[in-house]
N, C-alpha and C positions, 0 to 999 in steps of 0.2 A: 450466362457467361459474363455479362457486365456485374452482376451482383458480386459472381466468385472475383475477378479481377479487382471491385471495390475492397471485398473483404482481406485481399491479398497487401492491397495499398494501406490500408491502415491497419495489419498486422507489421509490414515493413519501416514503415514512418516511425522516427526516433518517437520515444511516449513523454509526458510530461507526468513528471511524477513526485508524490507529496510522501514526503517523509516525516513520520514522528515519531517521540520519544520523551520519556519522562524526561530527562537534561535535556540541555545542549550539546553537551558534550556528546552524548548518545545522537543525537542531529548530526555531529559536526563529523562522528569517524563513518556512521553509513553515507552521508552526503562525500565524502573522502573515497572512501571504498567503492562507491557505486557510478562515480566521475570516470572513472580510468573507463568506463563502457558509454563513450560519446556516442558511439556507434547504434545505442540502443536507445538509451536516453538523452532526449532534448533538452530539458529542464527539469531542474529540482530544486524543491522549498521544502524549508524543514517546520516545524511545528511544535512544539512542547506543553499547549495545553489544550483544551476543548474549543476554547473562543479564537487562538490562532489556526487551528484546524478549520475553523466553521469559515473565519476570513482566507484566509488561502484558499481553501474550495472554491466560494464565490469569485475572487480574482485571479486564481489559474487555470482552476478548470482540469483539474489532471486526471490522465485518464488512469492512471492507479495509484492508489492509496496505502501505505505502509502504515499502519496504524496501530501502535503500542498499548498492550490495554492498558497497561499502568501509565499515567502523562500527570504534569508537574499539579493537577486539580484532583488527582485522587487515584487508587492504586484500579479503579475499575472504568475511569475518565472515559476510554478508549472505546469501549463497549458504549458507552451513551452517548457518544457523538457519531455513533455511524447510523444511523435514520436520519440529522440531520444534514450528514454527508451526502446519504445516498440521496435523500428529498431533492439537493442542491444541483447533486451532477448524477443523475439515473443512471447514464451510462461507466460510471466511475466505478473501475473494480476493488473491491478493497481486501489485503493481505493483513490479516491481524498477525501482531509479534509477540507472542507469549514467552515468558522467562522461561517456564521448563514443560516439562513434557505432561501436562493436565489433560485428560481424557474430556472433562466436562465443561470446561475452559474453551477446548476445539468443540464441541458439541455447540456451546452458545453460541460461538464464532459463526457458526454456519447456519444456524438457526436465524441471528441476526443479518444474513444473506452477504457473508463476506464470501471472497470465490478461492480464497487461501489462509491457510495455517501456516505460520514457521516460525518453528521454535531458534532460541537464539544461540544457542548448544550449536546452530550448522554453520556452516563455513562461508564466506562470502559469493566462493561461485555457486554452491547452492540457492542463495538468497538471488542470487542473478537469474539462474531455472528458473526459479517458485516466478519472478517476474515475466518471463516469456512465455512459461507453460501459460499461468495465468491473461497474457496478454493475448494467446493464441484462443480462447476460449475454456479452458483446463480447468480444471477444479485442482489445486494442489495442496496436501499435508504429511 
């Protein structure tokens, strides 16, 4: 019973969460879009290449991770910094952001032990699901 109750309280508790994207710009309209849900989200930091992802990891700690394969270091960036994401923060879920709808793209993503796909084609309050599913322990794509 205490267990379920724990896992109750940190499925409730706003998340702290790491956003990235090849811009800023791309940071700055999902950091925009994903505000209006204080309710869900505690904190968000945005990221744009491999080494400000590896730093924000270490300094916030967030419990998921939105993470672009393509970032300002290279169109596959995103994909090589999540082992040293996950090494950082184990319990850290990570949603990879893929441009379009690649079969094999998702296949690596999961392979790499990310717990979500979402392609950028979806709508914002989907990108908010793909975040709670995922938060609730979900596998989501």
């Amino acid at each position: 019973m205490e267990r379920q109750n724990a896992d109750r309280s940190s499925e409730s508790r706003p998340l702290r969460l790491l956003i990235s994207d090849q811009t800023a710009l791309g940071c700055e309209l999902m950091l925009l879009g994903l505000g209006r849900h204080r309710d869900l989200i505690e904190s968000m930091v945005g990221a744009t290449s491999s080494a400000e992802i590896e730093q924000a990891t270490r300094t916030q700690k967030p419990d998921i991770a939105l993470v672009s394969a393509a970032l300002s270091d290279g169109p596959f960036a995103g994909f090589r910094v999540l082992r040293t994401l996950q090494s950082v923060v184990p319990e850290c879920a990570v949603i990879m952001l893929l441009d379009g709808c690649d079969t094999e793209l998702a296949v690596d993503a999961f392979r790499a032990r990310a717990r979500g796909v979402f392609y950028r084609s979806e709508p914002m309050d989907m990108l908010v699901k793909c975040i709670c599913r995922v938060r609730d322990g979900q596998v989501w794509v």
